[in-house]
DSSP file (Angstrom, degrees, kcal/mol; ACC not computed):
  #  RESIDUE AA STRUCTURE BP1 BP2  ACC     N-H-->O    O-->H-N    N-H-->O    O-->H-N    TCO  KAPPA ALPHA  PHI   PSI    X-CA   Y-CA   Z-CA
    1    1 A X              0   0    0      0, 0.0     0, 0.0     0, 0.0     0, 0.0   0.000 360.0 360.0 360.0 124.6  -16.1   24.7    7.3
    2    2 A X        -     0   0    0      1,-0.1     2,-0.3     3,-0.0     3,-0.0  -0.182 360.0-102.3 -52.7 148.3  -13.0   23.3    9.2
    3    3 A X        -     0   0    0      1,-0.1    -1,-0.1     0, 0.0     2,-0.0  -0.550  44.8-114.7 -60.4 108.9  -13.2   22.4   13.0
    4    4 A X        +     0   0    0     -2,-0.3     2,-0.4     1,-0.0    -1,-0.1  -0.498  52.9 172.7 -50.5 130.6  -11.0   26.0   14.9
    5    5 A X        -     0   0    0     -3,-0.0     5,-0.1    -2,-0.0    -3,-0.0  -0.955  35.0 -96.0-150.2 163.6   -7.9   24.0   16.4
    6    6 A X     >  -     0   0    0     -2,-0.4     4,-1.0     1,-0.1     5,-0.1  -0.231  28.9-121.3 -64.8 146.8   -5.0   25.3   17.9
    7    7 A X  H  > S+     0   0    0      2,-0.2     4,-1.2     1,-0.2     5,-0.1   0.643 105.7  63.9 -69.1 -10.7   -2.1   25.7   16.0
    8    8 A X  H  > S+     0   0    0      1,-0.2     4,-2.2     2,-0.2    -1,-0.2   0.876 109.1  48.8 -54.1 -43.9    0.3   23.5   17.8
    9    9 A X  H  > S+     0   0    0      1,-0.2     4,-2.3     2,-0.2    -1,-0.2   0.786 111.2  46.2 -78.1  -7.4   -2.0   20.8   16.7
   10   10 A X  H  X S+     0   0    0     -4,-1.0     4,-1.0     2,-0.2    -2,-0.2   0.816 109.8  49.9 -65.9 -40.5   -2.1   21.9   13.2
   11   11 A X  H  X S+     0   0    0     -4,-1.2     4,-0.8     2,-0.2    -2,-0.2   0.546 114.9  57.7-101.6  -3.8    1.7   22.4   12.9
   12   12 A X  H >X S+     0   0    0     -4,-2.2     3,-2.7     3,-0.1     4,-1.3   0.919 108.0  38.9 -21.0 -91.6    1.4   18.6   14.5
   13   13 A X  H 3X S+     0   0    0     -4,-2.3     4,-0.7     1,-0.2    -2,-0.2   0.689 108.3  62.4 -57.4 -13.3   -0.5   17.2   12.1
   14   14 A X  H 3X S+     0   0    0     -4,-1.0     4,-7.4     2,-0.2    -1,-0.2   0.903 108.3  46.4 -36.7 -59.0    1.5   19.1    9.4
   15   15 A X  H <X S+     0   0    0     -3,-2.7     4,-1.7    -4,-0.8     5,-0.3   0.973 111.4  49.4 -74.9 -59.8    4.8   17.0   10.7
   16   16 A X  H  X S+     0   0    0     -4,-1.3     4,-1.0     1,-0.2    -1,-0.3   0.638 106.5  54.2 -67.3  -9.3    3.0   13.6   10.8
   17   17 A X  H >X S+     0   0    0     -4,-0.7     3,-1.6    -5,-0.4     4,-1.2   0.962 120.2  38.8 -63.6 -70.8    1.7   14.4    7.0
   18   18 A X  H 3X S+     0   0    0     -4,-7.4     4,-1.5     1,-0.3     5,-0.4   0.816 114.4  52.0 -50.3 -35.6    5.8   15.0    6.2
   19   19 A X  H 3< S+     0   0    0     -4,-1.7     4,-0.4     2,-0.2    -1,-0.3   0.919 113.2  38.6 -54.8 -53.1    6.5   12.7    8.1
   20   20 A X  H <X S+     0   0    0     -3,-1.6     4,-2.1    -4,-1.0    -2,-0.2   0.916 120.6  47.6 -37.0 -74.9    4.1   10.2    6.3
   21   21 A X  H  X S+     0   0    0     -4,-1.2     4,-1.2     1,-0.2    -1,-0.2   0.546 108.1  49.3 -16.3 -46.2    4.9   11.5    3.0
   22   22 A X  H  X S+     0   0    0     -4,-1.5     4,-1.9    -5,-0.2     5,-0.5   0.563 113.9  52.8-101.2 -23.0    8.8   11.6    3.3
   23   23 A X  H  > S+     0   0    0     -5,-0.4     4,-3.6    -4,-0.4    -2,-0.2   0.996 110.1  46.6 -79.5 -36.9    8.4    7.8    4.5
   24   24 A X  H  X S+     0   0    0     -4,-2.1     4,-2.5     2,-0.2    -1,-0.2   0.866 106.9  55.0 -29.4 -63.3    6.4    7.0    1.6
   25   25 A X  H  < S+     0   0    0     -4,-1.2     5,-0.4     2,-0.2     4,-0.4   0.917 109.5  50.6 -36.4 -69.0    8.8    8.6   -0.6
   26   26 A X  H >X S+     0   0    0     -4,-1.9     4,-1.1     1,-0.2     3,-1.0   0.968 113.6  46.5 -30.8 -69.0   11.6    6.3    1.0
   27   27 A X  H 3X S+     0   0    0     -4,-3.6     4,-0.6    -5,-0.5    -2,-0.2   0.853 121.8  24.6 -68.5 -29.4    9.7    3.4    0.4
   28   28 A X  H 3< S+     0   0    0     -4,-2.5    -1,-0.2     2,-0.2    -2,-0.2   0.019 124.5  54.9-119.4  24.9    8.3    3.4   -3.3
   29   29 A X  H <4 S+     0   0    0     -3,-1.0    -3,-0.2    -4,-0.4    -2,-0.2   0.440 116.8  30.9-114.3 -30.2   11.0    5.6   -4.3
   30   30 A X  H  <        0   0    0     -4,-1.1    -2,-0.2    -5,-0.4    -3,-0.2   0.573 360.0 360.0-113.0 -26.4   13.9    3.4   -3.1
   31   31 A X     <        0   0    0     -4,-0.6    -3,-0.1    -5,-0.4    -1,-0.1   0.770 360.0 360.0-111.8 360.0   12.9    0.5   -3.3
C-alpha cells in the first residue's frame, strides 16, 4: 500500500516526472 501524502506533493512529483521525461525526450530524441 502507498504512503497517504498530500496532494500538492503528489501533483509535485507529477511535474518533476514531466519534467524528467520531457527533458529525456529532448535529449535522446534530438540529438
Amino acid at each position: 500500500m502507498f504512503p497517504v501524502r498530500p496532494k500538492l506533493q503528489l501533483f509535485a512529483d507529477l511535474k518533476v516526472a514531466n519534467m524528467m521525461h520531457a527533458a529525456n525526450f529532448f535529449i535522446f530524441g534530438f540529438s
